[in-house]
VMD Tcl script that builds the backbone (N, CA, C; Angstrom):
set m [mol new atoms 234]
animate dup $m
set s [atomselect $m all]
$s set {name element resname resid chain x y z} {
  {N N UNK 1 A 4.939 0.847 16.017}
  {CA C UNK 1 A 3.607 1.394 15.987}
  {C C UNK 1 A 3.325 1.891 14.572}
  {N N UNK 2 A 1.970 1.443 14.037}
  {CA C UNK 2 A 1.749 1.711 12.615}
  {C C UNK 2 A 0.670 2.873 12.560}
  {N N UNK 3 A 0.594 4.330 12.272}
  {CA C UNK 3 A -0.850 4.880 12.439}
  {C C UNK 3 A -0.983 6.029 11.218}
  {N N UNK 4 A -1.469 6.421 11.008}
  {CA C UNK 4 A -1.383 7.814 9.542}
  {C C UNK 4 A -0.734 8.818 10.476}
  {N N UNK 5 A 0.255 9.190 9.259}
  {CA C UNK 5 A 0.853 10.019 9.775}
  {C C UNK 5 A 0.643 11.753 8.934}
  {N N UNK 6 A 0.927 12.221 9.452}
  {CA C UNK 6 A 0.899 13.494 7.900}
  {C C UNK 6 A 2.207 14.104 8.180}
  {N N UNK 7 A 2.971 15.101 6.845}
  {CA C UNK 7 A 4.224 15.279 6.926}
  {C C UNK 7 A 5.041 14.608 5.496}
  {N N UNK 8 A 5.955 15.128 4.794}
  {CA C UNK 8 A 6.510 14.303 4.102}
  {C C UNK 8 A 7.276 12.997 4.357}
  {N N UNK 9 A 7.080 12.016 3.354}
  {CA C UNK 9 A 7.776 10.831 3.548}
  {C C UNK 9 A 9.211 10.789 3.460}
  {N N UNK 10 A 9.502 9.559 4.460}
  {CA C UNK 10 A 10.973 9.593 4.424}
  {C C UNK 10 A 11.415 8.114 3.692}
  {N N UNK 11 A 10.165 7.340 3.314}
  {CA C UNK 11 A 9.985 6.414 2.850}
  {C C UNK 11 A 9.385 5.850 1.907}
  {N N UNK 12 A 9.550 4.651 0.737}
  {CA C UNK 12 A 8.767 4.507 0.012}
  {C C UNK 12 A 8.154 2.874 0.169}
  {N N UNK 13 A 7.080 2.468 0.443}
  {CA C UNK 13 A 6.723 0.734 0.434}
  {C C UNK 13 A 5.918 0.403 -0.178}
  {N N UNK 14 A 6.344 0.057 -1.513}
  {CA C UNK 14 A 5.400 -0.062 -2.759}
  {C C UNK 14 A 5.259 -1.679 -3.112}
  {N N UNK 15 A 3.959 -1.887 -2.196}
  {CA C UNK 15 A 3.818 -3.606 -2.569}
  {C C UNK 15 A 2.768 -3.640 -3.215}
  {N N UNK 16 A 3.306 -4.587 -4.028}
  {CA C UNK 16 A 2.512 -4.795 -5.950}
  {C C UNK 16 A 1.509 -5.618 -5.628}
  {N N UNK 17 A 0.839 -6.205 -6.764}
  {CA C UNK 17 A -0.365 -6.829 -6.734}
  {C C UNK 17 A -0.818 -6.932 -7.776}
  {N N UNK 18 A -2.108 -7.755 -8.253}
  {CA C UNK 18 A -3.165 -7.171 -9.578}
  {C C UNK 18 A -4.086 -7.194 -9.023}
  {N N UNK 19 A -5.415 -6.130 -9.277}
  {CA C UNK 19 A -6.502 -5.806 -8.622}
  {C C UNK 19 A -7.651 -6.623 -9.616}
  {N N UNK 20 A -8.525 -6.532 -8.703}
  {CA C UNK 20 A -8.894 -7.266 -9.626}
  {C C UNK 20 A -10.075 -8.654 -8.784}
  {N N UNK 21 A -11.504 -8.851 -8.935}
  {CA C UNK 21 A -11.697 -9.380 -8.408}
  {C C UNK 21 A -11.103 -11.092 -8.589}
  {N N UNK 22 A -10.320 -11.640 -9.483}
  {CA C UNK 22 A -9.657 -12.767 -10.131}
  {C C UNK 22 A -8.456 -13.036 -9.222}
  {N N UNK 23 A -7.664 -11.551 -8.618}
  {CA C UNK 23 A -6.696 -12.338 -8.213}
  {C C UNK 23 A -6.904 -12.184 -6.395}
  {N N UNK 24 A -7.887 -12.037 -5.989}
  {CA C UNK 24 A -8.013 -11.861 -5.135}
  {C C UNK 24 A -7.374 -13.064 -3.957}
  {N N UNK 25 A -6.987 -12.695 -3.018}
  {CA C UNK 25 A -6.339 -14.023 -2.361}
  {C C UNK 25 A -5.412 -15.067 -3.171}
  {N N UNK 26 A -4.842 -14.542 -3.896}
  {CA C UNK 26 A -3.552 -15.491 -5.239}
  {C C UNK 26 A -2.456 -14.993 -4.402}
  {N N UNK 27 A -1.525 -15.829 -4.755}
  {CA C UNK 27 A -0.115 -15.153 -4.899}
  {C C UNK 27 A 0.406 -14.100 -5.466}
  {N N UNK 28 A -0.571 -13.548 -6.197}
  {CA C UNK 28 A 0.037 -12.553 -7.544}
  {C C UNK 28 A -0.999 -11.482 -6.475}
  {N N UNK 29 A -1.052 -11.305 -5.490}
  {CA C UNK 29 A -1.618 -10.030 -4.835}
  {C C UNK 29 A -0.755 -10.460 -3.228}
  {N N UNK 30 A 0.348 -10.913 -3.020}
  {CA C UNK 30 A 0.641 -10.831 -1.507}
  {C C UNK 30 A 1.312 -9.637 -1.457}
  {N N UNK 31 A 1.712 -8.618 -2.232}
  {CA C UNK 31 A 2.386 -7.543 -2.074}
  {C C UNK 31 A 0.692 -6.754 -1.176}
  {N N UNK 32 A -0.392 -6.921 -2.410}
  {CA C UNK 32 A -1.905 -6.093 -1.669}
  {C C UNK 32 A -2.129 -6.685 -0.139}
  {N N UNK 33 A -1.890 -7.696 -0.269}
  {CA C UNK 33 A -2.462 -8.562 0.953}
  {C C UNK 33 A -1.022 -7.856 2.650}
  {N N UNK 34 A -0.475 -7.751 2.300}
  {CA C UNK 34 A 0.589 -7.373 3.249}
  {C C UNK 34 A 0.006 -5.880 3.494}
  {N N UNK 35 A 0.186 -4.739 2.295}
  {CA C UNK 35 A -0.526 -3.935 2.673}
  {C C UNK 35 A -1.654 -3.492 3.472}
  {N N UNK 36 A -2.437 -4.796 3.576}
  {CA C UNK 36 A -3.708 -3.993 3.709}
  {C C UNK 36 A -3.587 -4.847 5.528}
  {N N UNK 37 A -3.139 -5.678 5.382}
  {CA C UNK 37 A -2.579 -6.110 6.793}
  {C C UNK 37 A -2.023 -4.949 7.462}
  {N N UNK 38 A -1.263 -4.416 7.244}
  {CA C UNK 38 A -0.828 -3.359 7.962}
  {C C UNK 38 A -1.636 -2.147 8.032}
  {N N UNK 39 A -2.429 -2.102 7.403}
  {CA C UNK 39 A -3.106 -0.813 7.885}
  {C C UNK 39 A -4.975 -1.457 8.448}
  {N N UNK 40 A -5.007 -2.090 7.854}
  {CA C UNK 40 A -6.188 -2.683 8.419}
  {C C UNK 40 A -6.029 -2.985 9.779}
  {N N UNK 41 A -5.004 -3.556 10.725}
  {CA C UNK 41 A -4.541 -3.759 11.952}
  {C C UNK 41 A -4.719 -2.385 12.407}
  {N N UNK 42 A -4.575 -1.668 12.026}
  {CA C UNK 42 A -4.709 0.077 12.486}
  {C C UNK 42 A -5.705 0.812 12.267}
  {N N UNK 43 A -6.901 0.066 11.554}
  {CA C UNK 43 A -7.837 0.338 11.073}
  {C C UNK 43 A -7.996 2.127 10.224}
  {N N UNK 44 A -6.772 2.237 9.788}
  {CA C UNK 44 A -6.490 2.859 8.336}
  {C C UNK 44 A -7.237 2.928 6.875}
  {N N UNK 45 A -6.790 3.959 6.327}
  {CA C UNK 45 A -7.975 3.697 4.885}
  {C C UNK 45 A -6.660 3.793 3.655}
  {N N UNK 46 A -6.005 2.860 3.173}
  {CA C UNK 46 A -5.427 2.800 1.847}
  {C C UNK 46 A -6.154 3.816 0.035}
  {N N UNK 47 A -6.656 4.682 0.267}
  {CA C UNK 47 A -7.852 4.883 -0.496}
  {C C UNK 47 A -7.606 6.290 -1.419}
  {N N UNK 48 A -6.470 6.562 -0.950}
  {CA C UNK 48 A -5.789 8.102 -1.689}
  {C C UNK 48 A -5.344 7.781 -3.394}
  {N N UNK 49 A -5.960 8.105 -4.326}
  {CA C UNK 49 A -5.231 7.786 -5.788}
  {C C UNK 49 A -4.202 8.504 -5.937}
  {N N UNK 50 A -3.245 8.432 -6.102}
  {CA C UNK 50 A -1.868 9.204 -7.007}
  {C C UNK 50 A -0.871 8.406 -7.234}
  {N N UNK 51 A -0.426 9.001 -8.329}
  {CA C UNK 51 A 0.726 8.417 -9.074}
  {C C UNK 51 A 0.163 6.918 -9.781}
  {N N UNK 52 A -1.207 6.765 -10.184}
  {CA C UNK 52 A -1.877 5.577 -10.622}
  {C C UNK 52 A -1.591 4.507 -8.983}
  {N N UNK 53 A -1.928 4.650 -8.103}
  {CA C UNK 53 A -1.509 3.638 -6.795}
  {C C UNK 53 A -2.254 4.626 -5.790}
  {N N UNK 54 A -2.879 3.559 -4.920}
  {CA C UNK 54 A -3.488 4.171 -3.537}
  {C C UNK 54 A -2.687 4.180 -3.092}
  {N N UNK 55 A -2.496 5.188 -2.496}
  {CA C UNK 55 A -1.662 6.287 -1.109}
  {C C UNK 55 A -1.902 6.028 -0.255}
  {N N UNK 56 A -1.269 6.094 1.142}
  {CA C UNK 56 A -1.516 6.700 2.449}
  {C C UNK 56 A -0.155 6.728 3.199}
  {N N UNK 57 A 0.420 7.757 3.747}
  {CA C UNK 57 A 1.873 8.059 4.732}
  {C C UNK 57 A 1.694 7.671 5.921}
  {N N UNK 58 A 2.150 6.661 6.504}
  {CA C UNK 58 A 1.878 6.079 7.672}
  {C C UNK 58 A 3.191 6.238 8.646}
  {N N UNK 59 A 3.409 6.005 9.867}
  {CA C UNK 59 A 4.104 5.668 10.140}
  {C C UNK 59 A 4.693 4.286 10.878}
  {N N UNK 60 A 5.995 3.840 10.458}
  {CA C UNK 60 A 6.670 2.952 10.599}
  {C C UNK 60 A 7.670 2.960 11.149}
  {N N UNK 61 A 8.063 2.105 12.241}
  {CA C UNK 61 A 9.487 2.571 13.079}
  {C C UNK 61 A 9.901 3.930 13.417}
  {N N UNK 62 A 8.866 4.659 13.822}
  {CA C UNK 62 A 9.256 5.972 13.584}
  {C C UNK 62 A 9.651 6.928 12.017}
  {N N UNK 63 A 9.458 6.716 11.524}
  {CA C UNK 63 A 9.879 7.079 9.916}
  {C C UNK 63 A 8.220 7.222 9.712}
  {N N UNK 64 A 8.431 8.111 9.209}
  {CA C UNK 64 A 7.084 8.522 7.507}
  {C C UNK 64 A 7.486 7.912 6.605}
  {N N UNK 65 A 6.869 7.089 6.107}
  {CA C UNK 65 A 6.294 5.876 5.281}
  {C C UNK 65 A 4.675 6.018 4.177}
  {N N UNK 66 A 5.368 6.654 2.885}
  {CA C UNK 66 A 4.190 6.791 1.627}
  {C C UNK 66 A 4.135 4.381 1.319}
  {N N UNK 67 A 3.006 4.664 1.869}
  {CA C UNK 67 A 2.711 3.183 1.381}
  {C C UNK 67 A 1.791 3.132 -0.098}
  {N N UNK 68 A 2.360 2.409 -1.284}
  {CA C UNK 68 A 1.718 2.528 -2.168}
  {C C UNK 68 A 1.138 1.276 -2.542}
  {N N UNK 69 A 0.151 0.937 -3.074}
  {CA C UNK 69 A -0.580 -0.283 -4.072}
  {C C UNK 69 A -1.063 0.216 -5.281}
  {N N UNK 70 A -0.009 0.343 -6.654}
  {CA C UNK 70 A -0.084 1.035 -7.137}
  {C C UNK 70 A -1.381 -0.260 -8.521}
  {N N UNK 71 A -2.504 0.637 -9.602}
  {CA C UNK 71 A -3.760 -0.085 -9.621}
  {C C UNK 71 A -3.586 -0.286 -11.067}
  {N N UNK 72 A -1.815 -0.713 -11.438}
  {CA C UNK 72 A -2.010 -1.011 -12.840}
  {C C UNK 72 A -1.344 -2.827 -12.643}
  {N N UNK 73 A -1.575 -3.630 -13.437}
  {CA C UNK 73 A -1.006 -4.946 -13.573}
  {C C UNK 73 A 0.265 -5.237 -12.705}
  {N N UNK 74 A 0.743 -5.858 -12.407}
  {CA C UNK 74 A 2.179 -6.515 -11.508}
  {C C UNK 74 A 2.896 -5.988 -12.934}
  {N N UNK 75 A 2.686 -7.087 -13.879}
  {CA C UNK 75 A 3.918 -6.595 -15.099}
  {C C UNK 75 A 4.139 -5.403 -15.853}
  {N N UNK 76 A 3.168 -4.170 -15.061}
  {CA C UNK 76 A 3.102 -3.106 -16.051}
  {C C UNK 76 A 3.976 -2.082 -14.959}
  {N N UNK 77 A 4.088 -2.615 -13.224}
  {CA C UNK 77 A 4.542 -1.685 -12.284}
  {C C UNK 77 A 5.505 -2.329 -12.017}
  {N N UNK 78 A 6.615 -3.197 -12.526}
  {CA C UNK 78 A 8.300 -3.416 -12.426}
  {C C UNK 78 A 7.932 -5.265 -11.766}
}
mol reanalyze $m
mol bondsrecalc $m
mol representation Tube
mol addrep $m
């Protein structure tokens, strides 16, 4: 079960991407595209800024889960 959770994370799921209306639907955004699958199915809001990356703590398998899409280049975030 995937839903917002609040509470500290016990987790980190930081799937990459480039934003950007260019890479939209590319390969170079399936890290965004997975994200937003999962919370969009839950009808969730990805939309918190910090740490340069939208936020939101969800939960996953039972675990608190900080899901990040962080909003600088693929090659600038590892």
């Amino acid at each position: 079960m995937i839903f917002k959770k609040s509470g500290p994370p016990e987790w980190l799921l930081v799937c990459l991407g480039n934003y950007g209306k260019q890479y939209e639907n590319t390969r170079h955004n399936i890290g965004f595209m997975a994200a937003e699958r999962l919370i969009d199915k839950r009808d969730l809001r990805c939309n918190r800024l910090r740490f340069r990356a939208l936020t939101e703590v969800i939960e996953f398998g039972g675990a608190n889960v900080l899901l990040m899409m962080p909003q600088t280049y693929m090659n600038l975030s590892g």
